[in-house]
Residue, then its C-alpha position, 0 to 999 in steps of 0.5 A: x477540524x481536519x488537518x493535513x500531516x506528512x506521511x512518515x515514509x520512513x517509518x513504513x519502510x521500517x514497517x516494511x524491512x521489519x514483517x515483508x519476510x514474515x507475518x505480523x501476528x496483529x493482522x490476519x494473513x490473507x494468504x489462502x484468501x486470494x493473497x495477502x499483498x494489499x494487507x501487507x501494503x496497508x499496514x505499511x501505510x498505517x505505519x507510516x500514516x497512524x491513522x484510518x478511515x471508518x467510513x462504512x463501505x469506502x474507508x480504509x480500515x483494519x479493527x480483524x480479519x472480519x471487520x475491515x473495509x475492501x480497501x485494506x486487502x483489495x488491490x482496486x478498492x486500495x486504489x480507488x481509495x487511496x485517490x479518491x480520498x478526501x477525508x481520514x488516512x493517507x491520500x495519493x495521486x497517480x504518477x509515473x516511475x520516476x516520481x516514486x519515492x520510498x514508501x509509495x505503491x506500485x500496483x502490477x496489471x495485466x494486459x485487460x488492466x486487471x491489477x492484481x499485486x501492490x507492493x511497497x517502494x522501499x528504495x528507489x535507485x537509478x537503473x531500478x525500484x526495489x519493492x517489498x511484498x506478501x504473498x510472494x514475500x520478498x523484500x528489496x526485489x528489483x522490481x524489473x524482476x516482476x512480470x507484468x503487462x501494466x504498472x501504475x505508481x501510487x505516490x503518497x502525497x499526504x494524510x489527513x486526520x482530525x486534530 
């Protein structure tokens, strides 16, 4: 039976402070790849979800760096995933700045709404978000400091796994 569970936003922010500045040797780093930030977001959100999603093609899931799903290292497919998703893993709805909350997405885009970053929510504050990120590894960066033409925020409502 599927049953909704909290998603555990400390324990990705932990994830988070613990591998923004450095590499987790468990998963492949996409750096030379076209980057390594929805990787990077992904394994937070495992750590704060525990669970993924093995649907072929539209899953959410991580087993190497040649068995995993587009959604794990693509900042579109993570998207579409994350609010299409009515099954296993972590669910999101989009939503704006204010409503961001530590652990959450921001996806940065360009002016023909190409998304191309995803960092992690680590800590929200009233004059700014502070994010952590691959790729241009930082970690408790104002997100005011990014240059972008569009932002959309993820807000991680939930997840979903078999009891």
């Amino acid at each position: 039976m599927l049953i909704e569970v909290p998603y555990n936003r400390i324990l990705a922010v932990e994830y988070a402070k613990t591998w923004a500045l450095k590499r987790n040797p468990a998963y492949y780093n996409f750096q030379g790849l076209g980057g390594d930030c929805t990787n990077f977001a992904s394994q937070c959100l495992f750590a704060g979800s525990n669970v993924m999603n093995y649907t072929p093609v539209l899953g959410w899931y991580y087993s190497g760096s040649k068995d995993r799903s587009a959604s794990w290292s693509g900042v579109q497919y993570l998207f579409n995933f994350l609010t299409t998703n009515q099954d296993v893993g972590p669910y999101a709805v989009e939503t704006d700045v204010s409503s961001l909350e530590a652990g959450d997405l921001v996806q940065l885009g360009n002016s023909e709404n190409h998304f191309y970053h995803t960092p992690v929510v680590v800590e929200t504050g009233p004059l700014d978000i502070f994010v952590a990120a691959h790729t241009l590894d930082s970690y408790m960066r104002p997100l005011s400091t990014y240059l972008y033409d569009n932002l959309r925020c993820l807000h991680i409502s939930g997840v979903r796994k078999y009891q």
